[in-house]
N, C-alpha and C positions, 0 to 999 in steps of 0.2 A: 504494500500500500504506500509507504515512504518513498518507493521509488519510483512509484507513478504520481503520486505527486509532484516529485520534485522536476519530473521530466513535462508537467503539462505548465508546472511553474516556468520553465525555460522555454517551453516553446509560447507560453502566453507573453512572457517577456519579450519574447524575439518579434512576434509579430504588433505587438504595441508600438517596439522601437521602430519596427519600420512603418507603420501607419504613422508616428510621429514624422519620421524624415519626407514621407511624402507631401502627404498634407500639413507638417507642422507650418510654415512659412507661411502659405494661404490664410490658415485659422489666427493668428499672430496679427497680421496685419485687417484682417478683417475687425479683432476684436479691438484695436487699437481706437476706434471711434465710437466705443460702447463703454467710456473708462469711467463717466460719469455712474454707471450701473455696476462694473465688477470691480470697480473701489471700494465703492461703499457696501455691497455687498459680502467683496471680499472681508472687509475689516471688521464687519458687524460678525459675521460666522466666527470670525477669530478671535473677537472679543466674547462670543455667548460659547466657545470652545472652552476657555481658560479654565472653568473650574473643571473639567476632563483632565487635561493637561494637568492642574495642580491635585486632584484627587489620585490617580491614575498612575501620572509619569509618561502618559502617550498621548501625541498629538500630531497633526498635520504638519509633520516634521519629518525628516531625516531622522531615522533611528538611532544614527551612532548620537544623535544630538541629543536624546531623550533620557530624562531620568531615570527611567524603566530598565533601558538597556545601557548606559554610563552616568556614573552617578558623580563624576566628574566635571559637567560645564554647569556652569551657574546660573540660577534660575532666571536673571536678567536675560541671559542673551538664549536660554531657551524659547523666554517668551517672544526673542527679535525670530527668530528664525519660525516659528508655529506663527504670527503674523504675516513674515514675509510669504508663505510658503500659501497661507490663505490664500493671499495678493493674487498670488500669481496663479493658482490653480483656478481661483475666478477669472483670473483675464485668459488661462487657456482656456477654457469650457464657455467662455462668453457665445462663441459662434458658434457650435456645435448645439448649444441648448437651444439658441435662438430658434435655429431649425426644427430642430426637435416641437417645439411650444408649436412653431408655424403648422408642421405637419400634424401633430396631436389637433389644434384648430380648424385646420381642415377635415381631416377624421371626422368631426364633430357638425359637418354640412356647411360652416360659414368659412368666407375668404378673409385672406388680409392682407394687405400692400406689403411688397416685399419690402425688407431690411426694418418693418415696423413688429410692436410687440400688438399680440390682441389684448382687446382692455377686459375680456371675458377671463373674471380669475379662476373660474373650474377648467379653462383648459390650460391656460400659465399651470397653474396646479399642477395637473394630469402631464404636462409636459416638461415640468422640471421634475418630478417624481420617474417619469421617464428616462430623463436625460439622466438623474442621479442615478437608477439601476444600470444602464449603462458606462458612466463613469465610475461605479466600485468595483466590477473587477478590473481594471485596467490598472488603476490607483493603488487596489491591494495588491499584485502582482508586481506594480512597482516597489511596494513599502517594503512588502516577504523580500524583495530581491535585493536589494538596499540594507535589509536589514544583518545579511549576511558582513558586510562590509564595516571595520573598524570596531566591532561587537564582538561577543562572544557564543554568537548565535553559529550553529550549524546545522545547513540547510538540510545534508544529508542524512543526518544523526536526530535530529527535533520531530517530533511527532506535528502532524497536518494539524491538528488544532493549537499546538501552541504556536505556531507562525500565521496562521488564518486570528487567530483571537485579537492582538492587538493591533491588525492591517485595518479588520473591519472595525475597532472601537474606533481606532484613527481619523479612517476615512469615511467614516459613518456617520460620526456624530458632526463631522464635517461638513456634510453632506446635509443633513438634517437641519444643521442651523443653518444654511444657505439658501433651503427651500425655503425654509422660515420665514428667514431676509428676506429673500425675492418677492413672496407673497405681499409682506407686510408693505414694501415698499412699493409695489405696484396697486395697490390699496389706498397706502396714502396718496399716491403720485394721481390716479383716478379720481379719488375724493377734492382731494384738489384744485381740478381742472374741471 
């Protein structure tokens, strides 16, 4: 069983990285003029993370960075790195969700201008709960693989739930406070206008 994990673990890895080299450069600069949305969403998830992070020791980080697995960096710059790390997993998933939301919208009989969001929050909903199932195994496939790296984890040797346990609390609760964001800010930004 160890070892077919560990082998569906490298080939999930293997075809992530190259989905990232293809399309990563497209997705980058498409998200570049969405920064107003995966700023503040990024930050808000990172900030409603933190007591994970501080309860736990795991977070939307680099493993070798985490308390959990070195108990060596200091909690300052844990918390830069589980903020940055937000940042930026919102500005990559910026355009990927967007589509997602668009095609979930559609699904649903109504259209929407392309590069806009729908103001209908049960399919925003239904489409970042999409896009988030989509974006955790890719995410946890990264973290397990990562986490091999500078730790004292091995991949070959660790049983499938101790390396699946704190990818998914990671990337999960990540995840969760993101859709959170996104709802609540499309809510206000609606009620708003």
């Amino acid at each position: 069983m160890r070892r077919w994990t560990v082998r569906v673990l490298h080939a999930s890895a293997v075809l992530v990285s190259f989905l990232l080299v293809l399309e990563g450069p497209d997705l980058l600069l498409l998200s570049v003029r969405d920064a107003r949305v995966w700023l503040l969403v990024g930050l808000t998830s990172g900030l409603l993370t933190l007591p994970v992070l501080w309860s736990t020791g795991i977070g939307f980080a680099p493993p070798w960075t985490l308390p959990s697995f070195s108990a060596e960096t200091p909690l300052r710059r844990v918390v830069v790195y589980h903020l940055t790390c937000c940042v930026l997993g919102a500005w990559l998933w910026t355009a990927p969700t967007r589509r997602v939301v668009a095609w979930t919208h559609g699904r649903r009989g109504a259209g929407v201008a392309p590069g806009t969001v729908p103001t209908d929050v049960v399919s925003v909903a239904a489409g970042l709960v999409l896009a988030g199932l989509l974006f955790l195994l890719p995410a946890s496939v990264l973290f397990v693989r990562l986490s091999a790296f500078r730790t004292p984890v091995d991949l070959r040797g660790a049983r499938a739930r101790d390396l699946l346990r704190p990818a998914l609390l990671a990337v999960g609760s990540y995840l969760l406070a993101g859709i959170v964001a996104t709802v609540v800010l499309l809510v206000v930004t609606t009620a708003g206008s």
